[in-house]
C-alpha positions in Angstrom: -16.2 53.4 -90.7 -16.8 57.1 -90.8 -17.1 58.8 -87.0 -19.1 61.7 -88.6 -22.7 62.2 -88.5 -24.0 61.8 -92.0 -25.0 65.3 -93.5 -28.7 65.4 -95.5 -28.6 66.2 -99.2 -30.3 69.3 -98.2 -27.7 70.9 -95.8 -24.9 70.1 -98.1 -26.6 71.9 -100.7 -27.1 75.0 -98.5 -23.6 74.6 -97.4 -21.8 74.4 -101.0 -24.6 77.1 -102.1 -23.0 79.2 -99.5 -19.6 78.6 -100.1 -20.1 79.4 -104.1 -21.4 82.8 -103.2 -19.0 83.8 -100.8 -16.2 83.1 -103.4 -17.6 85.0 -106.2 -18.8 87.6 -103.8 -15.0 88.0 -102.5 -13.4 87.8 -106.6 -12.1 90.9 -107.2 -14.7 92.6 -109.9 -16.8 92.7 -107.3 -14.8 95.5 -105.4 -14.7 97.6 -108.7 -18.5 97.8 -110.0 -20.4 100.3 -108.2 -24.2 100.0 -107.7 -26.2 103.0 -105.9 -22.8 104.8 -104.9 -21.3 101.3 -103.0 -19.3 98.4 -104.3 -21.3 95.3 -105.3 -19.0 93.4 -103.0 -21.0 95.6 -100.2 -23.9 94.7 -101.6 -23.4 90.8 -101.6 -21.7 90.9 -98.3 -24.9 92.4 -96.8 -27.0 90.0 -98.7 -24.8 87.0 -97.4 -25.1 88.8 -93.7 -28.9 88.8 -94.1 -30.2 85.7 -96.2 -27.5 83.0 -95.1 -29.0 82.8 -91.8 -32.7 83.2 -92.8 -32.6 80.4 -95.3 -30.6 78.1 -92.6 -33.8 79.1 -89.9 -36.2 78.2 -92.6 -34.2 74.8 -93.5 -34.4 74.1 -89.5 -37.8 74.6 -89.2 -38.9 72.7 -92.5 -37.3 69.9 -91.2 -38.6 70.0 -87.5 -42.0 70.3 -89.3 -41.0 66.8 -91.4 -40.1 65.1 -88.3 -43.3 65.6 -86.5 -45.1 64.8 -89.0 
C-alpha cells in the first residue's frame, strides 16, 4: 500500500514538462548561443521564472473550476 496521495495525470505531466525544460535549458549549448546580446540559457531561465508558475495557477484554478462544477 502506497502512503502517498495519488498524483492526477495532469500534474505529472506539468511536473515532467518542467523537469524536461529545465534540463535542456541547463545543457551547455545553451550558455554559448547568443540571442538579442544575452545567452539563450538567460532567456529560458527567465521564461521558466515566468511561465512555470502561471501555467501551475491556471492548472489550480481549472481544476477548482472542475470540482464545483
Amino acid at each position: 500500500m502506497s502512503h502517498f496521495f495519488p498524483m492526477k495525470r495532469s500534474d505529472r505531466g506539468y511536473l515532467i514538462s518542467i523537469l524536461i525544460f529545465a534540463f535542456v535549458a541547463f545543457l551547455p549549448w545553451s550558455h554559448r548561443i547568443r540571442f538579442s546580446g544575452m545567452a539563450l540559457f538567460g532567456w529560458l531561465m527567465a521564461a521558466l521564472m515566468v511561465f512555470s508558475p502561471a501555467i501551475a495557477l491556471f492548472q489550480f484554478l481549472l481544476s477548482r473550476n472542475r470540482k464545483t462544477k
